[in-house]
N, C-alpha and C positions, 0 to 999 in steps of 0.2 A: 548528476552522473559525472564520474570522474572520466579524463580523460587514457583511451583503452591503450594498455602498452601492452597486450597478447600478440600472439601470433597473427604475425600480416595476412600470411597467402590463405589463411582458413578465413578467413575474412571476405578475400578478393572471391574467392570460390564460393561463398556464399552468396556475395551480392553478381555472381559470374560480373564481373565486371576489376579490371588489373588498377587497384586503388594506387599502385608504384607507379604506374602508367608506364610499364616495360612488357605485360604479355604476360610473364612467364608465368606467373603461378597457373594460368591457367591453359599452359602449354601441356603437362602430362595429364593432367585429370580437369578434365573441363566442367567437373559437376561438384554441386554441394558437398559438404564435407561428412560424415559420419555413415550410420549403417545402411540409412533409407535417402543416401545423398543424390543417388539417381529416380528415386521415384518421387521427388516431391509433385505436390499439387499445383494448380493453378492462383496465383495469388488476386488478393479480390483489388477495388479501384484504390482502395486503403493502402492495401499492401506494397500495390506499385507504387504509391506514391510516399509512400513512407521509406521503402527499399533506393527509390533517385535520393533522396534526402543523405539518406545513409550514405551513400556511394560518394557522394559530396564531401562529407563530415570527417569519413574517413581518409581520403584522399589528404586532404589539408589536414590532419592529425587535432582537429579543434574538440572541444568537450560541447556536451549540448546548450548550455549555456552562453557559452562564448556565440556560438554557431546562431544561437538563437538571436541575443545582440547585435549581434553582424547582420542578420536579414532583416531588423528592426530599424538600422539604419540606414541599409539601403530602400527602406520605405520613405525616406525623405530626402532621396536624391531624384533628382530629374530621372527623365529617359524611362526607360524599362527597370523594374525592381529586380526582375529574376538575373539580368544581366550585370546590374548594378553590386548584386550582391557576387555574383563571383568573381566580380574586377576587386571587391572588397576584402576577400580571403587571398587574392593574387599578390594584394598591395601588401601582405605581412611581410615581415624582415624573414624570419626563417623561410618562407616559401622562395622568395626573390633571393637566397641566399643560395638554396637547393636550383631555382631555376641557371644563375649565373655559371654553376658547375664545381663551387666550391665543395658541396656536400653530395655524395650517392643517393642519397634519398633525405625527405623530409625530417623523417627523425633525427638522423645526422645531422642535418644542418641547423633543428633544434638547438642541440646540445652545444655545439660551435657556438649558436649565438648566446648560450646563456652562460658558454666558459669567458664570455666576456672578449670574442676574437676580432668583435668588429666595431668601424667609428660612422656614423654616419654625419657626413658632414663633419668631420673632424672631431665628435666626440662621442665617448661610447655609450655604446646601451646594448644592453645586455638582456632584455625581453622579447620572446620569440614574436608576440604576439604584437609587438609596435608596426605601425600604419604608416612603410614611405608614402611620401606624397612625391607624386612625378617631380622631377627635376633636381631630389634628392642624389647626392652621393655616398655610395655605401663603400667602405674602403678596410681589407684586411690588414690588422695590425703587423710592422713590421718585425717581431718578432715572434707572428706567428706564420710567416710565411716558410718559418724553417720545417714544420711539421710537414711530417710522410703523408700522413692522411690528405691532407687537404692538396700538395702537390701532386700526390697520386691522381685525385680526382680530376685537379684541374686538364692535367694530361690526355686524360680521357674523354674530354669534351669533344663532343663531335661538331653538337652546332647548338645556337643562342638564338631563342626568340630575339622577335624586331625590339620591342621594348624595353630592350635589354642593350644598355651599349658600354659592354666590357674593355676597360683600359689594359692591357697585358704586363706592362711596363710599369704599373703602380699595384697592379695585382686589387684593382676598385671597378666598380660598376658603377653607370646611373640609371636609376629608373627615368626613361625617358617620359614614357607616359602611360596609360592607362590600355592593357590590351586588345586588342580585339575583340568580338564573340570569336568566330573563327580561328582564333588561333589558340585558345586554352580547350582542354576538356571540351574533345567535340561530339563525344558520345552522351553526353548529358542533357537531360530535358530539364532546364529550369524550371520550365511554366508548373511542371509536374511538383516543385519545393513549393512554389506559389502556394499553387492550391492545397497543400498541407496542412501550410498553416492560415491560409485563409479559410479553409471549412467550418 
């Protein structure tokens, strides 16, 4: 399955759950989307557990594939697997790209990373899907700091996760280290991805 580039908020309103992680889509119409979007059914132990999956997948903008890899590997990390794998979709360049404040959303910050805007560690890479590892630094090119887009954003920042420790003055980030549970995605039941694809 190819990765979905459709309409976001019909999405977030399906899984009721705000994949931008801002609310809004589900600020004017809080229910499914199409004819029978307020009478749906009750979904079975499958569904809800297939539907957490989902809400995950979409959030971090990954295809099933990748998403599937990702939680393969967090089965041979120590600690908790279900926690393991979200510290693992957190650690991508485009998400910590999006988190730092460079990009409005996910996808944005995609695209940024793959017009080639950033160095990590002084050299670039251009794959949304590459894996900092704490103590990395991620540093925007200096001649893309002229761009509207990206100063707009930055402006707009209100505030920065702790694992995040944004230099102003080089316009670069380092990932300091590996998140908390608590502070990503706190409406999310991992255990419930667990068991998905553990059944």
């Amino acid at each position: 399955m190819s990765r979905y580039t459709g309409p976001k908020w019909k999405i977030s309103r399906r899984l009721k759950y705000s994949t931008l992680e801002t609310g809004k889509e589900l600020g004017k119409r809080p229910y499914s989307p199409g004819q029978h979007g307020q009478r749906r059914g009750k979904l079975s132990e499958y569904g809800i557990q297939l539907q957490e999956k989902q809400k995950v997948r979409y959030t971090y903008g990954v295809n099933e594939r990748q998403f599937r890899k990702t939680f393969n590997e967090a089965k041979k990390m120590s600690g908790r697997q279900g926690e393991n794998f979200l510290f693992l979709l957190e650690s991508r360049l485009d998400n910590l790209v999006y988190r730092a404040g460079f990009a409005k959303t996910r996808r944005q910050s995609r695209q940024l990373v793959a017009h080639g805007h950033f160095l990590i560690n002084g050299k670039k890479v251009d794959i949304p899907s590459y894996r900092v590892q704490p103590g990395q630094k991620v540093t925007l090119k200096e001649r893309s700091r002229k761009l509207d887009i990206i100063k707009d954003n930055l402006e707009n920042v209100v505030e920065r996760l702790a694992f995040i420790d944004y230099d102003e003055n080089n316009a670069a980030f380092t990932y300091t280290r590996f998140p908390e549970r608590k502070e990503i995605l706190s409406e999310i039941k991992e255990n419930l991805i667990v068991e998905f694809y553990n059944r």
